[in-house]
Every structure is written in structure tokens, then in C-alpha cells.
Biopython code that builds the backbone (N, CA, C, O; Angstrom):
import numpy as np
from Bio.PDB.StructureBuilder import StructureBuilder

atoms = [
    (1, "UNK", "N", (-6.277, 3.571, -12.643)),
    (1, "UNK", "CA", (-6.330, 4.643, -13.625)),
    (1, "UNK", "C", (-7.347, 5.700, -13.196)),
    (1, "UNK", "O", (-6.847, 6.826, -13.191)),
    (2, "UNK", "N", (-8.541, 5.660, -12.860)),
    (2, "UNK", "CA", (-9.700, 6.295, -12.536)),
    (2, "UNK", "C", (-8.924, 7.131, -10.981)),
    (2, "UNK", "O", (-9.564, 8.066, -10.500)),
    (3, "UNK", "N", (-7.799, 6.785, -10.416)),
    (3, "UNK", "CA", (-7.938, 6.945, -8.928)),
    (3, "UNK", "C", (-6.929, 8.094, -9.274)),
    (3, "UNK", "O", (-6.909, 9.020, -8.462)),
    (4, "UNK", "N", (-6.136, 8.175, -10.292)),
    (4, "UNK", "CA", (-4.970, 8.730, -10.723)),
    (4, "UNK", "C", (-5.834, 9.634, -11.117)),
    (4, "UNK", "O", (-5.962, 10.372, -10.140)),
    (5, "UNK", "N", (-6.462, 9.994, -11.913)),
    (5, "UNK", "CA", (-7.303, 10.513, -12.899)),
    (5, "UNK", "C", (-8.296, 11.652, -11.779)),
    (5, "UNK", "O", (-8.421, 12.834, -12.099)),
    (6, "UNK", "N", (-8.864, 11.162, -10.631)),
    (6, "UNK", "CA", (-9.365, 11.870, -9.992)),
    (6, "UNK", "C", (-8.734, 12.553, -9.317)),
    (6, "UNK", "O", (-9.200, 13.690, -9.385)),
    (7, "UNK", "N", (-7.630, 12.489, -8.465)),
    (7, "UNK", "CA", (-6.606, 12.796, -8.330)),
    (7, "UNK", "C", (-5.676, 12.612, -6.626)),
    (7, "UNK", "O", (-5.299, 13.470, -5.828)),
    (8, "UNK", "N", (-5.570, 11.045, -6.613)),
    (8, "UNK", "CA", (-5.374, 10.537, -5.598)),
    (8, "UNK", "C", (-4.069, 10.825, -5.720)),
    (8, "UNK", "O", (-3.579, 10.922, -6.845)),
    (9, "UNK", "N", (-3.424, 10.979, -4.753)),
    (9, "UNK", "CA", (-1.743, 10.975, -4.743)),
    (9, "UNK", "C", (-0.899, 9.852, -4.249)),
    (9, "UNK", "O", (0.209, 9.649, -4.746)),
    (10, "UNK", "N", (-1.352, 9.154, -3.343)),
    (10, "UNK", "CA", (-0.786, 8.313, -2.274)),
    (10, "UNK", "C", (-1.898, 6.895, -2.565)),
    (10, "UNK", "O", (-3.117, 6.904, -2.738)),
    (11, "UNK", "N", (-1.217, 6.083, -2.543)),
    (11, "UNK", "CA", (-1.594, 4.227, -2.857)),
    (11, "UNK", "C", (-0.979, 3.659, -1.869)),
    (11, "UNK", "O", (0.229, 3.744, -1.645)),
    (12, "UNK", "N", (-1.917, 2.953, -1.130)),
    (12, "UNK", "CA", (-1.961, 1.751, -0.275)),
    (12, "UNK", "C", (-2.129, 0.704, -0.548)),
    (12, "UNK", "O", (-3.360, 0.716, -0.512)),
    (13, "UNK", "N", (-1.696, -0.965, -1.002)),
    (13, "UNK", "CA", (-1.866, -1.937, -1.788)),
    (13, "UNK", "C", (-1.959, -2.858, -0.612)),
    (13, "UNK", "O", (-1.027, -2.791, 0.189)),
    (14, "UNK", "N", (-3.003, -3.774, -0.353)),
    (14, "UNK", "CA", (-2.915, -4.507, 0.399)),
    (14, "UNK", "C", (-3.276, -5.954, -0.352)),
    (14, "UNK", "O", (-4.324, -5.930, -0.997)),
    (15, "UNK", "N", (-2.647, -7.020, -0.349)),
    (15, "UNK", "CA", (-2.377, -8.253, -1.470)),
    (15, "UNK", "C", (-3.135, -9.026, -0.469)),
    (15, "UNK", "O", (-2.512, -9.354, 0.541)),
    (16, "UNK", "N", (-4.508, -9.413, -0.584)),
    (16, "UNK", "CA", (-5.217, -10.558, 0.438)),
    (16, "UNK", "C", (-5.487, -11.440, -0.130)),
    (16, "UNK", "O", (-5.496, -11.503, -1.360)),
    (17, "UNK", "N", (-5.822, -12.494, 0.779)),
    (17, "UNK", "CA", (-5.932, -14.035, 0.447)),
    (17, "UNK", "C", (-4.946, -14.384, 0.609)),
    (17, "UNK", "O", (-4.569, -15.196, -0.237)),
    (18, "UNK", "N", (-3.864, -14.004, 1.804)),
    (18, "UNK", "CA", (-2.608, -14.180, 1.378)),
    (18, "UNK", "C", (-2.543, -16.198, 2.053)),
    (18, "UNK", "O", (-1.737, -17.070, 1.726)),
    (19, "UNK", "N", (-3.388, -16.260, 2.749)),
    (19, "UNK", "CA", (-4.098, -17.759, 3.775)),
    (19, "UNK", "C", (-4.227, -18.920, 2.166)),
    (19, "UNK", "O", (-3.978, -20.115, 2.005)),
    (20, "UNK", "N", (-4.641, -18.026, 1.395)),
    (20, "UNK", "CA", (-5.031, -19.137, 0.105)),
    (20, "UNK", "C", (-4.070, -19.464, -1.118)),
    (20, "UNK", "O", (-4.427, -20.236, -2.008)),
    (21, "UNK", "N", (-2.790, -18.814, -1.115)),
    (21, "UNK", "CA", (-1.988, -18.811, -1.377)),
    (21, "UNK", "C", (-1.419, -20.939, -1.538)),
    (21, "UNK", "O", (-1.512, -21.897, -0.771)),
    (22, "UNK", "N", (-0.895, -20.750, -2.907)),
    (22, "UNK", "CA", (-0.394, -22.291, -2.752)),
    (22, "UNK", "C", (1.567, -22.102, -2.343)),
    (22, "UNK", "O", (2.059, -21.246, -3.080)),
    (23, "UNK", "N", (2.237, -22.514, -1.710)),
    (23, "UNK", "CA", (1.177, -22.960, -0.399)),
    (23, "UNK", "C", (0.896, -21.465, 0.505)),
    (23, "UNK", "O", (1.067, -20.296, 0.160)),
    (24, "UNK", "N", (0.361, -22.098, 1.879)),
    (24, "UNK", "CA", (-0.104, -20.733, 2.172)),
    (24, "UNK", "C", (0.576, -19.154, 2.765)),
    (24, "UNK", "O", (0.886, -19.261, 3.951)),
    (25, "UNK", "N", (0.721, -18.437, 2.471)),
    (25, "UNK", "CA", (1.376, -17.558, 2.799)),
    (25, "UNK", "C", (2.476, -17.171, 2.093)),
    (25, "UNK", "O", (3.403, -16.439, 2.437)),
    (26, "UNK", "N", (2.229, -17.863, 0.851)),
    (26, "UNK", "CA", (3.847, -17.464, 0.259)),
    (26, "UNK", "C", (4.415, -16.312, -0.558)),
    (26, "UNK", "O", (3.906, -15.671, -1.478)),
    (27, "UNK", "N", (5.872, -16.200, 0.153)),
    (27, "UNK", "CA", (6.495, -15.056, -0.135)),
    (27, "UNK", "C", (6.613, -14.937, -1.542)),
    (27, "UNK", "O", (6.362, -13.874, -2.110)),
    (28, "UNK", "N", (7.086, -16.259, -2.321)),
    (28, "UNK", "CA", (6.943, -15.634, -4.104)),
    (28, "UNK", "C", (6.251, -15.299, -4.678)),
    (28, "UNK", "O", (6.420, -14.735, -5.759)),
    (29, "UNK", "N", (5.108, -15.567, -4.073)),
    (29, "UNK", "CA", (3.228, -15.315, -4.768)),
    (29, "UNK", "C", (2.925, -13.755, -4.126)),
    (29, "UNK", "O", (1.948, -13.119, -4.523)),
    (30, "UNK", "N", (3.728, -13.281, -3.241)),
    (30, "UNK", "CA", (3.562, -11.899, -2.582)),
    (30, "UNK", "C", (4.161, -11.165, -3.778)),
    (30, "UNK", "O", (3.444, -10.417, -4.444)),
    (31, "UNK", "N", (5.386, -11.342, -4.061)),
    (31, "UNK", "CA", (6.693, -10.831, -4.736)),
    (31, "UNK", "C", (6.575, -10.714, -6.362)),
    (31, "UNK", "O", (7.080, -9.979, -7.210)),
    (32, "UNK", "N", (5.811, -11.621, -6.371)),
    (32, "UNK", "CA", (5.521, -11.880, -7.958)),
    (32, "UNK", "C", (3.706, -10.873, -7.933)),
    (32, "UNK", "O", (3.390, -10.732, -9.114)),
    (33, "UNK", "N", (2.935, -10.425, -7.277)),
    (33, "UNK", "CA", (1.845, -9.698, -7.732)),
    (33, "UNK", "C", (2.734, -8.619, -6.799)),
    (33, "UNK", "O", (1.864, -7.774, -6.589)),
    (34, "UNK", "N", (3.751, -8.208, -6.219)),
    (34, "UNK", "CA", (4.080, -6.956, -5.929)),
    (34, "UNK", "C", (4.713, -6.531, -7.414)),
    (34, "UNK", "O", (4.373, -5.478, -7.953)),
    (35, "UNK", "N", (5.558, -7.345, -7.955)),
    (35, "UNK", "CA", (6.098, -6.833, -9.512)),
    (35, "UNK", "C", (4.928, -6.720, -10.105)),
    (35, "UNK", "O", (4.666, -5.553, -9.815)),
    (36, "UNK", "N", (3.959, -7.132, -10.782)),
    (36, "UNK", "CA", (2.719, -6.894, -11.701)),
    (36, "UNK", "C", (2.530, -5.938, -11.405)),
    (36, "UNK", "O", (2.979, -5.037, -12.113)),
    (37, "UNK", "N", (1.764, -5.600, -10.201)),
    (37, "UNK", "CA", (0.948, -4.168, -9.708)),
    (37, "UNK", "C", (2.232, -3.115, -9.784)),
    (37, "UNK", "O", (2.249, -2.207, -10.615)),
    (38, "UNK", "N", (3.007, -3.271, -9.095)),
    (38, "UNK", "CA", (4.227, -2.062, -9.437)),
    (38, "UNK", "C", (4.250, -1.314, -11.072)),
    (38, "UNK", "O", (4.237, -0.139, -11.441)),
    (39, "UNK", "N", (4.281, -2.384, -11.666)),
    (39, "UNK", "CA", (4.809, -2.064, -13.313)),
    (39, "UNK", "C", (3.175, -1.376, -13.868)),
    (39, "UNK", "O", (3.053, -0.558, -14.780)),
    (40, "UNK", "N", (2.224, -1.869, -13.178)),
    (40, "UNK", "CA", (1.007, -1.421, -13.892)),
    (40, "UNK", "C", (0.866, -0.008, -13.550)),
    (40, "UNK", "O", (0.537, 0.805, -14.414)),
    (41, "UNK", "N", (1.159, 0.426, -12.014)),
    (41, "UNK", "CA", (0.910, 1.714, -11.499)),
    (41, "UNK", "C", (1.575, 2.846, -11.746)),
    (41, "UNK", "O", (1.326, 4.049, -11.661)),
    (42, "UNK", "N", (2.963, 1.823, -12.247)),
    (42, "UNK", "CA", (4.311, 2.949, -12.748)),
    (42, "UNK", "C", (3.503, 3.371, -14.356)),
    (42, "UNK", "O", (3.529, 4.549, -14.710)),
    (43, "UNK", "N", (2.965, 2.545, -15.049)),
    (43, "UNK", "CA", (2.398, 3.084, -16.496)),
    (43, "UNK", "C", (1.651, 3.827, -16.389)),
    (43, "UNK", "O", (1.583, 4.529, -17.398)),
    (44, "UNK", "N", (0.542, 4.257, -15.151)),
    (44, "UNK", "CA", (-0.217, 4.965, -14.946)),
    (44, "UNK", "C", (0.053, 6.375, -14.910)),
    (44, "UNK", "O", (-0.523, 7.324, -15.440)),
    (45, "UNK", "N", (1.403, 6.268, -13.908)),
    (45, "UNK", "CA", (2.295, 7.760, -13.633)),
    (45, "UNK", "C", (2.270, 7.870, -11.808)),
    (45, "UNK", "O", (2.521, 8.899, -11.180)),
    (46, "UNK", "N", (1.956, 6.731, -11.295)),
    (46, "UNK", "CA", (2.527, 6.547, -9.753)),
    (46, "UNK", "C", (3.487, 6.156, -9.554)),
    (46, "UNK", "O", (3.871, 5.501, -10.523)),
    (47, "UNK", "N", (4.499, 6.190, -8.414)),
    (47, "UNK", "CA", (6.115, 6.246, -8.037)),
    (47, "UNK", "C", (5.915, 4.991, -7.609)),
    (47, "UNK", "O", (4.759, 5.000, -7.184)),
    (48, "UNK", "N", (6.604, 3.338, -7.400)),
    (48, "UNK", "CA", (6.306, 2.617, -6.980)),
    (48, "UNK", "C", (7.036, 2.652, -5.806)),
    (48, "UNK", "O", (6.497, 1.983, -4.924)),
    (49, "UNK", "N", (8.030, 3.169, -5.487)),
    (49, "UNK", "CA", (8.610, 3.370, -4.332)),
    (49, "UNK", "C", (8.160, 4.376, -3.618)),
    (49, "UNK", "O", (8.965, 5.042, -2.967)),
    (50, "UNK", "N", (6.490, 4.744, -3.602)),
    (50, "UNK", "CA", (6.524, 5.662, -2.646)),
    (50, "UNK", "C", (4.792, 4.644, -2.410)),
    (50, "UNK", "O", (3.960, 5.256, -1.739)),
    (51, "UNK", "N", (4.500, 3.702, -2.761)),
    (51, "UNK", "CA", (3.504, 2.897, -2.769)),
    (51, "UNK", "C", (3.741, 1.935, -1.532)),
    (51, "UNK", "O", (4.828, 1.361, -1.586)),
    (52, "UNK", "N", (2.929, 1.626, -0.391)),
    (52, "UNK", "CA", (3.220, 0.837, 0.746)),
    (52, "UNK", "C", (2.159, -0.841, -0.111)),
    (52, "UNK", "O", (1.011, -0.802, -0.552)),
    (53, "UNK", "N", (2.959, -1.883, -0.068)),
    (53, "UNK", "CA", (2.441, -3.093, -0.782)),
    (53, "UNK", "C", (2.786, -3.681, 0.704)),
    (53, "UNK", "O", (3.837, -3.376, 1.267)),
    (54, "UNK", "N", (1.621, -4.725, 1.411)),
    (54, "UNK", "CA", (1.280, -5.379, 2.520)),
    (54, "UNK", "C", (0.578, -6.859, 2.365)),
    (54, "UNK", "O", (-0.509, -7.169, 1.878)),
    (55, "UNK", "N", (1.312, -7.421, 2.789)),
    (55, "UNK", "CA", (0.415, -9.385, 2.509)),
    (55, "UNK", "C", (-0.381, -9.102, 3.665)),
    (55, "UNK", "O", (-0.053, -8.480, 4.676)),
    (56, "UNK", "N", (-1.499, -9.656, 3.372)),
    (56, "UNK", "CA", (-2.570, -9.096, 4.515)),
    (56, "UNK", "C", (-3.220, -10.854, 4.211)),
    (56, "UNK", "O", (-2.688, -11.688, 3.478)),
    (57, "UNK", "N", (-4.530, -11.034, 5.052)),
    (57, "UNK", "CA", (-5.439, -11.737, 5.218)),
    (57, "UNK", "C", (-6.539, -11.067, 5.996)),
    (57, "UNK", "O", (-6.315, -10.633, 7.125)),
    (58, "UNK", "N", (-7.685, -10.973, 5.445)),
    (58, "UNK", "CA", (-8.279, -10.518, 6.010)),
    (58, "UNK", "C", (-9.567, -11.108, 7.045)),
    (58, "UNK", "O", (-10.290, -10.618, 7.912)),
    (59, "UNK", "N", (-9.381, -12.485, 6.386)),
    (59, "UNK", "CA", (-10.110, -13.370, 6.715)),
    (59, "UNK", "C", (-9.796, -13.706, 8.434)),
    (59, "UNK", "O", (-10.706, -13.622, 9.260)),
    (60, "UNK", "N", (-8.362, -14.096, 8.817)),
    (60, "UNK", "CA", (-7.710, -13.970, 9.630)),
    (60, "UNK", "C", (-6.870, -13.162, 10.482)),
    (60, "UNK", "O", (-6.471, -13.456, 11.609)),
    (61, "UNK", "N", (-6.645, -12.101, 9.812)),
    (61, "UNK", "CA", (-7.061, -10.951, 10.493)),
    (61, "UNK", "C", (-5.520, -10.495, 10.310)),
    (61, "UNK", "O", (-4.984, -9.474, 10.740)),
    (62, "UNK", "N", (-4.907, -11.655, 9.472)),
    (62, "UNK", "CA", (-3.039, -11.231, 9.402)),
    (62, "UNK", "C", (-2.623, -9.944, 8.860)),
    (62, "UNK", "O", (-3.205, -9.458, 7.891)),
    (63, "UNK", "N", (-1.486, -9.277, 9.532)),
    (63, "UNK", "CA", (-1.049, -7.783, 8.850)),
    (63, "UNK", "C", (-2.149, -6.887, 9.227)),
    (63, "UNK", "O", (-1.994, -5.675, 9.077)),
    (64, "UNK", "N", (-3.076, -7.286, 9.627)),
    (64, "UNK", "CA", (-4.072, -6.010, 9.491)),
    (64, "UNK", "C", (-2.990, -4.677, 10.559)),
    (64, "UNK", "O", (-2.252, -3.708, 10.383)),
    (65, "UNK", "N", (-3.661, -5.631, 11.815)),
    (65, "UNK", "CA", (-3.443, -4.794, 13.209)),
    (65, "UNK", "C", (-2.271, -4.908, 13.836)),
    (65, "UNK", "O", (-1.795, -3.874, 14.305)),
    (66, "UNK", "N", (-1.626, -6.021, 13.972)),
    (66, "UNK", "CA", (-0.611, -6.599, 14.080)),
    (66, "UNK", "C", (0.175, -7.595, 13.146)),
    (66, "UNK", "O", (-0.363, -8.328, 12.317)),
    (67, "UNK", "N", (1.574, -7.513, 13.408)),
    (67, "UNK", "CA", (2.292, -8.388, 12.487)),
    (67, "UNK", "C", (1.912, -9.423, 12.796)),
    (67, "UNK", "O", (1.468, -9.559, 13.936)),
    (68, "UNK", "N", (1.954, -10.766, 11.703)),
    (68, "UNK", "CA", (1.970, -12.319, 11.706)),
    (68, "UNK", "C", (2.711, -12.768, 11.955)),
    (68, "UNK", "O", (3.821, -12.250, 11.826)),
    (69, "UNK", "N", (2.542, -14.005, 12.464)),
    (69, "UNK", "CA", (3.559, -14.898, 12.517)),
    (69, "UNK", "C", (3.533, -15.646, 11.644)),
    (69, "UNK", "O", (4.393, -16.523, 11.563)),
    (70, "UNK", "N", (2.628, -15.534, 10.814)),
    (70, "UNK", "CA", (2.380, -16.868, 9.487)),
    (70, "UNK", "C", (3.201, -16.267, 8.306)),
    (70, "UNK", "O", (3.608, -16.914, 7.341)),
    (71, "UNK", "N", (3.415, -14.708, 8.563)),
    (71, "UNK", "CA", (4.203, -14.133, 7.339)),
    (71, "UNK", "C", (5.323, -13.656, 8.142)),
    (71, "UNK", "O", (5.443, -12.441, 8.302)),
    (72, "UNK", "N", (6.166, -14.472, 8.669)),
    (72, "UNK", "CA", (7.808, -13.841, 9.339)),
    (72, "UNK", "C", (8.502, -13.622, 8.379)),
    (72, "UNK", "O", (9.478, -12.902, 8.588)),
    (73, "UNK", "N", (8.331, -14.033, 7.266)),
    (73, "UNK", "CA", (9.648, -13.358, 5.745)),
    (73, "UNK", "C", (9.300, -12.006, 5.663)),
    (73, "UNK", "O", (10.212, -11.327, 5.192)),
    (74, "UNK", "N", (7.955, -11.176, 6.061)),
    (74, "UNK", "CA", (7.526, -10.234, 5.566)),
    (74, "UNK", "C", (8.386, -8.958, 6.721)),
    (74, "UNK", "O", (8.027, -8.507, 7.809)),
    (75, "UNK", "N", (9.456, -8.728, 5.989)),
    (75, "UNK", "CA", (10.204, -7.906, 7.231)),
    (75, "UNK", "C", (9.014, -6.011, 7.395)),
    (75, "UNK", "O", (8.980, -5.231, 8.347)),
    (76, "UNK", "N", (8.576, -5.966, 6.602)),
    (76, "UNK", "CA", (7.854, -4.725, 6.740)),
    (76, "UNK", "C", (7.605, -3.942, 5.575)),
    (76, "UNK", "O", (8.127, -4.582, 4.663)),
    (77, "UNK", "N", (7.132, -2.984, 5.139)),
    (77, "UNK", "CA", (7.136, -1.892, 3.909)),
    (77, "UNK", "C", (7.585, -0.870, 4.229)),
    (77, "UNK", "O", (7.469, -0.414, 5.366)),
    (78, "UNK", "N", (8.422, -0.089, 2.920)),
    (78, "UNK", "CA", (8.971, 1.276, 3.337)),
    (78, "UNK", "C", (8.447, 2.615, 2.131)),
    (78, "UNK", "O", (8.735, 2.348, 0.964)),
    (79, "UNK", "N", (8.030, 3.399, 2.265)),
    (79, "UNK", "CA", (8.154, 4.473, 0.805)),
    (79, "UNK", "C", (8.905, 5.616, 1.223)),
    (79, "UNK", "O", (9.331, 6.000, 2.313)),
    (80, "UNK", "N", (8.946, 6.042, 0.080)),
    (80, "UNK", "CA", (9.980, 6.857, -0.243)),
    (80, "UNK", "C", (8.724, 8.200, -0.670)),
    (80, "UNK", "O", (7.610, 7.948, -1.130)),
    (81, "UNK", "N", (9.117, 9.242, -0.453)),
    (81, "UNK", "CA", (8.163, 10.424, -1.063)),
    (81, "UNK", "C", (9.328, 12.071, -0.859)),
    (81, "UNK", "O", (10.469, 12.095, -0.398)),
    (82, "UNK", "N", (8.557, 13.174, -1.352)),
    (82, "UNK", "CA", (8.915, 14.376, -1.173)),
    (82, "UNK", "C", (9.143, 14.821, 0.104)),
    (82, "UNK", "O", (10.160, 15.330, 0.575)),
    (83, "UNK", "N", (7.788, 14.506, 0.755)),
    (83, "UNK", "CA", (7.800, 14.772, 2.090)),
    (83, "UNK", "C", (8.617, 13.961, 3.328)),
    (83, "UNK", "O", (8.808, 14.289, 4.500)),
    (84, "UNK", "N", (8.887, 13.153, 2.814)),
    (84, "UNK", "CA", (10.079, 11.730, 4.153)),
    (84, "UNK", "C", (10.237, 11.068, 3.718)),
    (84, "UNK", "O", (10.366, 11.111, 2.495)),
    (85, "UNK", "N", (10.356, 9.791, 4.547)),
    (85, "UNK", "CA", (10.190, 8.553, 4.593)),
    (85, "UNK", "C", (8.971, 8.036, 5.439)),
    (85, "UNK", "O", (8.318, 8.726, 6.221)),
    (86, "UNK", "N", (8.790, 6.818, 5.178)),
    (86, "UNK", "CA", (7.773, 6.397, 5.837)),
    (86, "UNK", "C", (7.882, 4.841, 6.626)),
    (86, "UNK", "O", (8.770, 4.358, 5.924)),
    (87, "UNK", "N", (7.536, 3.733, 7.656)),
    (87, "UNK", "CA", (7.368, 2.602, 7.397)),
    (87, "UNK", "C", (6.699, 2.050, 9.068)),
    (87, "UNK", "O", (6.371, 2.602, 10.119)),
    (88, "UNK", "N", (6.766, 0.376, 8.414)),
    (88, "UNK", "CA", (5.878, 0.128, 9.237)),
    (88, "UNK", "C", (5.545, -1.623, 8.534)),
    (88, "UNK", "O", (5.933, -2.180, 7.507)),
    (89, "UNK", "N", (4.886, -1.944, 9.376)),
    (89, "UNK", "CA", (4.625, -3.145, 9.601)),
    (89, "UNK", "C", (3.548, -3.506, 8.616)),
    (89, "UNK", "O", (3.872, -3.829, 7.473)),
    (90, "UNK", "N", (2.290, -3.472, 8.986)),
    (90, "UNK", "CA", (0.989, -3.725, 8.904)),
    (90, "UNK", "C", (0.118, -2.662, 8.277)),
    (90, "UNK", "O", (0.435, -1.488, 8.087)),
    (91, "UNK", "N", (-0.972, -3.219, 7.998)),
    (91, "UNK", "CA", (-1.939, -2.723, 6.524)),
    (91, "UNK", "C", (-2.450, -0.879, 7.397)),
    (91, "UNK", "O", (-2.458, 0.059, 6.599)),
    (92, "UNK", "N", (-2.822, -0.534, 8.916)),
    (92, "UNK", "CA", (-3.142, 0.183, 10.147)),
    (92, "UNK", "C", (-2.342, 1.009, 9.709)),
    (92, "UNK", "O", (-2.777, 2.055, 9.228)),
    (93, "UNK", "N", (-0.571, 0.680, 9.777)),
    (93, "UNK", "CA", (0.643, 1.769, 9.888)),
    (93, "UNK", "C", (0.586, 1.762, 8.287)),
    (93, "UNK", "O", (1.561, 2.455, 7.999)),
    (94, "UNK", "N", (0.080, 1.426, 7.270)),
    (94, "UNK", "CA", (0.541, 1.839, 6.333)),
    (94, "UNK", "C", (-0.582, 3.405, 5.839)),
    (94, "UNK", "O", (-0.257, 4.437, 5.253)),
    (95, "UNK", "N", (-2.096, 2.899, 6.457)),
    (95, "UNK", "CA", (-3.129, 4.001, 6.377)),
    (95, "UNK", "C", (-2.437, 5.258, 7.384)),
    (95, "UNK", "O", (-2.412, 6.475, 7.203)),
    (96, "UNK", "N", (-2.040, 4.639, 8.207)),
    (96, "UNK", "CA", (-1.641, 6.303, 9.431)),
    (96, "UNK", "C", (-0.778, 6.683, 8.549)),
    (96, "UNK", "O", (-1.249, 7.630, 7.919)),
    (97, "UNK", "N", (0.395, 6.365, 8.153)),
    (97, "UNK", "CA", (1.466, 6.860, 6.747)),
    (97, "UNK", "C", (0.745, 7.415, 6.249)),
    (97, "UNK", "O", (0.980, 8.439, 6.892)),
    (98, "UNK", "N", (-0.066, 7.725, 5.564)),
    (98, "UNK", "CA", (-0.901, 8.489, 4.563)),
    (98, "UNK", "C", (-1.231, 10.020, 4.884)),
    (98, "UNK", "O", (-2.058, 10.339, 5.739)),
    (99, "UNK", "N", (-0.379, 11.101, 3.984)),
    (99, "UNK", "CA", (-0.264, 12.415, 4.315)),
    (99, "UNK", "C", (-1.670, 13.009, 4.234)),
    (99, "UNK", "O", (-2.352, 12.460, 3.369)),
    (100, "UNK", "N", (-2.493, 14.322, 5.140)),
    (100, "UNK", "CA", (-3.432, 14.171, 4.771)),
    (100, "UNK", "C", (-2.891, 15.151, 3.212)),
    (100, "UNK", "O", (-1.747, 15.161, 2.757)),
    (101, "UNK", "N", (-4.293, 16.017, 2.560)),
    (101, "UNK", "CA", (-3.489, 16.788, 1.385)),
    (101, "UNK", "C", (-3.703, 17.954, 1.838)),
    (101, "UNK", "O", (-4.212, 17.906, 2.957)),
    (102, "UNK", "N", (-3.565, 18.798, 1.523)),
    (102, "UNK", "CA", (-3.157, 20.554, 1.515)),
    (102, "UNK", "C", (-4.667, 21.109, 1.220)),
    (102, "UNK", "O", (-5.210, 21.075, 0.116)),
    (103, "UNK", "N", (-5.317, 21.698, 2.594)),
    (103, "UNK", "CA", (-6.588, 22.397, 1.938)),
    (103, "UNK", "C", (-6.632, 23.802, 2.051)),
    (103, "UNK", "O", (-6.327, 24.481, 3.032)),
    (104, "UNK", "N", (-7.101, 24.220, 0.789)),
    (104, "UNK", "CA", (-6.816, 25.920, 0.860)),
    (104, "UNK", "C", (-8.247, 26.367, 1.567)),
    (104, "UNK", "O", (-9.023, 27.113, 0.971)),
    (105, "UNK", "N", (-8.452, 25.990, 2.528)),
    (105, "UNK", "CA", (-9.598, 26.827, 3.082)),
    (105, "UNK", "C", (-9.641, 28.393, 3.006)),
    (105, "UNK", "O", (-10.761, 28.903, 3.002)),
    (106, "UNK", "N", (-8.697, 29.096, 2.954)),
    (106, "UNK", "CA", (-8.946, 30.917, 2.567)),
    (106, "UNK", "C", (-9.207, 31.115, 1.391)),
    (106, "UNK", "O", (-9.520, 32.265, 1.082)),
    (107, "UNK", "N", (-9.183, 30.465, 0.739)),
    (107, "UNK", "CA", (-9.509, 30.581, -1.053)),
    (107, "UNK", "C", (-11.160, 30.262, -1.390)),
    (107, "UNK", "O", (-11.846, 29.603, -0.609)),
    (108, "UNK", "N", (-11.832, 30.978, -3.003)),
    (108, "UNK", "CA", (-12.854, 31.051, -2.794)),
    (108, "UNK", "C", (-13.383, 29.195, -3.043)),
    (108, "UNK", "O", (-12.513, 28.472, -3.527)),
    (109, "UNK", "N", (-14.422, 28.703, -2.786)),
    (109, "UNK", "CA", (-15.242, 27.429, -3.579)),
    (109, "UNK", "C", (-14.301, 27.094, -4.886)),
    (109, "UNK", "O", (-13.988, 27.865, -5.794)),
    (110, "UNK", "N", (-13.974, 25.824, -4.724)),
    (110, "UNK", "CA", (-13.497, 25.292, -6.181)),
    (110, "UNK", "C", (-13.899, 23.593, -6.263)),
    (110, "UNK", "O", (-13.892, 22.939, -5.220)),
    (111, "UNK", "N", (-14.129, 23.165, -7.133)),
    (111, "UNK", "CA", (-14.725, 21.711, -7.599)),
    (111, "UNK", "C", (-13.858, 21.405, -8.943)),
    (111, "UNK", "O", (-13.735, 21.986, -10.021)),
    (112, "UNK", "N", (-13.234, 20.041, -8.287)),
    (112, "UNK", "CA", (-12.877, 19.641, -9.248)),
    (112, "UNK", "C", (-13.485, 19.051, -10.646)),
    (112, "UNK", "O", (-12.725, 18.681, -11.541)),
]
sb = StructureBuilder()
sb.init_structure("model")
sb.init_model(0)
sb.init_chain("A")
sb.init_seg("    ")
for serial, (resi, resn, name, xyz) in enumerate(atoms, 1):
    if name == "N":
        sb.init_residue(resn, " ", resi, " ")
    sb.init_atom(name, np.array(xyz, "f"), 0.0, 1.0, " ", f" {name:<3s}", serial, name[0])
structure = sb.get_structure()
């Protein structure tokens, strides 16, 4: 809410602990907090299809940099936006995805 509010445009969701998971790595425990967070962000007034959601571990270093092999169900993330499409593997390609925003540098000082 606060991120919306300030006025972020673009959400990156990365779901960790995915190692602690019962059991570990699992795809319904991915699938089931990708629905929660979706429905919460959509009430906010974010697009959930333009949101990149990633099973990560960070502990182990899964999804970060490279794909896992501990998460092979995880075929990849895709969004959808004004400007394209987007996709990619890992938590890395989902930050490079990230448009920068529009700065009016010829215009005078403004603060939000």
C-alpha cells in the first residue's frame, strides 16, 4: 500500500524460503501465496499480470542468478504491461525487466 501510494509502478515479488517449504520446494505452497499476494495487490490498484512472482531461496542461492534444479516445475515468469511483454527465468531477469520511469529533466524542480 505505502509503495503504491508513493508511487511505484512496477512490482517484483520474490516468494523465499522456498528450501523450507513442507516439503521442500513446493509448487502448491508457491501457487497458493502467488494467489494471496495477487488478490491483495489487485485491491491495492496493481495489475497482477504485469507483476513478475519468482520462488527464490536465498539462502541457497536458488532463482536468484540462475535457474534451479530443485524448482524444475518452475517453467519461468511472464508480465504483461503497456509498454511489451516481458520474461525470464530468475529473480536478476526479473529486476533487468524493470522499465526505468520517464524523467523530465527540462522541466523546472518538482517534489513529490
Amino acid at each position: 500500500l505505502l509503495a503504491f501510494t508513493l508511487g511505484v509502478k512496477q512490482l517484483v515479488v520474490g516468494v523465499n524460503k522456498m528450501d523450507s517449504t513442507e516439503p521442500p520446494y513446493s509448487e502448491p505452497r508457491f501457487e497458493e501465496i502467488k494467489k494471496e499476494v495477487s488478490s491483495y495487490i489487485k485491491k491495492i490498484g496493481y495489475n497482477p499480470a504485469a507483476v513478475a512472482f519468482v520462488p527464490i531461496s536465498g539462502w541457497h542461492g536458488d532463482n536468484m542468478l540462475e535457474p534451479s534444479s530443485n524448482m524444475s516445475w518452475f517453467k519461468g515468469w511472464a508480465v504483461e504491461r503497456k509498454e511489451g511483454k516481458a520474461d525470464g527465468k530468475t529473480l536478476i531477469d526479473a529486476l533487468d525487466a524493470i522499465l526505468p520511469p520517464a524523467r523530465p529533466t527540462d522541466k523546472p524542480l518538482r517534489l513529490p
